[in-house]
C-alpha positions, -999 to 999 in steps of 0.1 A, spaced: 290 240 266 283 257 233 249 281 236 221 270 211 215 290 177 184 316 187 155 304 169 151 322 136 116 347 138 90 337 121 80 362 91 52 385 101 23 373 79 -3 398 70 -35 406 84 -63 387 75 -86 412 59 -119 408 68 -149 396 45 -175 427 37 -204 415 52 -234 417 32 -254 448 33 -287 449 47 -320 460 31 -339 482 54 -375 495 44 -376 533 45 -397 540 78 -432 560 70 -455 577 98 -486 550 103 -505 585 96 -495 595 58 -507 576 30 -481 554 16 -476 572 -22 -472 546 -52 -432 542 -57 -433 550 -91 -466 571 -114 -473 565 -149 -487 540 -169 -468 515 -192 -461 524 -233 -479 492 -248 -460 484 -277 -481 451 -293 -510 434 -280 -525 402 -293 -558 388 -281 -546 349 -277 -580 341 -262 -612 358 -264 -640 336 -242 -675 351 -228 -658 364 -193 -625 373 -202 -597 378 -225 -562 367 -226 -541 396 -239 -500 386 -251 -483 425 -245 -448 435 -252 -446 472 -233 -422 492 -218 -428 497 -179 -430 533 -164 -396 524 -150 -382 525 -186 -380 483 -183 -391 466 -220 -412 433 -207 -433 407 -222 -468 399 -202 -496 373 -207 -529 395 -188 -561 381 -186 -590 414 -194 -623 410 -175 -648 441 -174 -644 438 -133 -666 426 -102 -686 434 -78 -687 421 -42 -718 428 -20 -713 421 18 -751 418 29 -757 424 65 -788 421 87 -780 443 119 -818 444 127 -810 424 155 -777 429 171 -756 450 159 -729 443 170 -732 406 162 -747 405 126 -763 384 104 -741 377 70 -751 364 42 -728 339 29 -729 312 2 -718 277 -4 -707 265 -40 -681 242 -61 -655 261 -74 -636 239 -96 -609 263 -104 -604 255 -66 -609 216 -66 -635 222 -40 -665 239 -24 -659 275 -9 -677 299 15 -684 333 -1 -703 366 3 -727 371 -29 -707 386 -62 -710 386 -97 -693 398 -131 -700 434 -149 -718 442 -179 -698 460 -205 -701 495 -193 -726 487 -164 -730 509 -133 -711 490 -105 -735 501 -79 -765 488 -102 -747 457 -111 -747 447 -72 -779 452 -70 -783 427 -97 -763 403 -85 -774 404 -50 -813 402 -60 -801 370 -87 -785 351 -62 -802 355 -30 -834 377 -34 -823 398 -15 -827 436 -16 -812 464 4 -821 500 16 -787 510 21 -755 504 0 -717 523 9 -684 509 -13 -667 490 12 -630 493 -10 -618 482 -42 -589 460 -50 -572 435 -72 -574 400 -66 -539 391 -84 -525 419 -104 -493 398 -112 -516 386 -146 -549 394 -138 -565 429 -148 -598 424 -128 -609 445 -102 -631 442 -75 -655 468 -60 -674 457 -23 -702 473 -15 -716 472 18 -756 464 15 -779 474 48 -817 470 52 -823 436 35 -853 429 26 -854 390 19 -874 378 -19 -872 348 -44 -834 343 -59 -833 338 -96 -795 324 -100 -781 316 -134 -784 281 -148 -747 271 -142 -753 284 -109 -757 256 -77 -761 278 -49 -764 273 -11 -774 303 7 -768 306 47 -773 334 71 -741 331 97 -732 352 127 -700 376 120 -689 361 151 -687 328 135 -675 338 104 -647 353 123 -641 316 135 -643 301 107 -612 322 91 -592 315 123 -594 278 116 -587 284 76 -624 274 68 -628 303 45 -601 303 17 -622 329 -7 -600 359 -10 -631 384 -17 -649 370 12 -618 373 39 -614 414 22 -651 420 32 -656 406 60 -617 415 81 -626 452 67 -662 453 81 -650 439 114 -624 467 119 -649 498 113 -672 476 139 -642 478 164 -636 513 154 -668 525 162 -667 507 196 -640 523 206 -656 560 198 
């Protein structure tokens, strides 16, 4: 009986080459103990700039300027001379439990009422410590013995060119508020405690107001733990 034909080989066919997997972005790793240093210095070259609206708090600037980067960009900023932000605390009492002075008003930018700590616009070339002063005194009627800048920061820096100084006000003495006309204002002393609450459950949406108080319950901690 005749012996089958062998089978012919199949052809070796090539190795699959693998696809390159996408690289992965890993954030350069920085001690917890140095200051993290602005990625790039400089200020931008401001080629045009047309006011498109000029209104009694701000002003809406239309810029064409070329970044520090060397990147040519067009950008819509809202000016404002910058706020002030007073965290008013009564520690006569406890202090590790203080009194905060807190207010209640409609924000319609916001569609709604909001929880905040007393602030207020600057004056053209005003003093920011004496402008919280002002605004403290206008709103509640409150004074206080002892102020210390809390920080400084911007609120949205993607458009908006405000900044925001807190200053941290000790020593109230209470008086007679004087608010502006536009102004409906509801003014409550609350425990830091329950302020503390209150942001756990996302009752206080007020970015200022979550800054002041987070920050002034860490340096409590802090000096706890001394």
């Amino acid at each position: 009986m005749p012996k089958a034909a062998p089978k012919a080989r199949k052809a070796n066919k090539p190795a699959k080459t693998p696809k390159p997997k996408a690289a992965k972005t890993v954030p350069a790793k920085t001690s917890a103990h140095k200051a993290l240093k602005p990625a790039s210095e400089g200020k931008a070259q401001v080629l045009s700039s047309v006011v498109a609206y000029n209104g009694p708090l701000f002003r809406v600037h239309q810029e064409k300027l070329i970044e520090p980067g060397g990147k040519h960009s067009e950008r819509d900023v809202i000016r404002h001379n910058g706020s002030i932000v007073i965290l008013a605390v009564d520690n006569s009492k406890n202090k590790k439990d203080p009194w905060i002075v807190v207010e209640r008003q409609y924000r319609h930018a916001a569609g709604q009422f909001l929880w905040e700590v007393p602030a207020g616009t600057l004056e053209p070339g005003e003093d920011r410590l004496l402008g919280a002063q002002r605004e403290l005194e206008e709103e509640t009627g409150y004074r206080a013995k002892k102020w210390l800048p809390l920080v400084e920061f911007y609120a949205s820096p993607g458009f908006l060119g405000e900044s925001m100084q807190v200053f941290l006000a000790e020593g109230l003495t209470p008086g007679h508020p004087h608010p502006e006309d536009d102004e409906e204002i509801d003014l409550r002393l609350v425990k830091l405690s329950d302020i503390l609450r209150m942001i756990e459950k996302g009752a206080i949406l007020d970015g200022k107001t979550l800054i002041s108080v987070l920050l002034y319950a860490h340096h409590l901690q802090k000096k706890r733990k001394k």
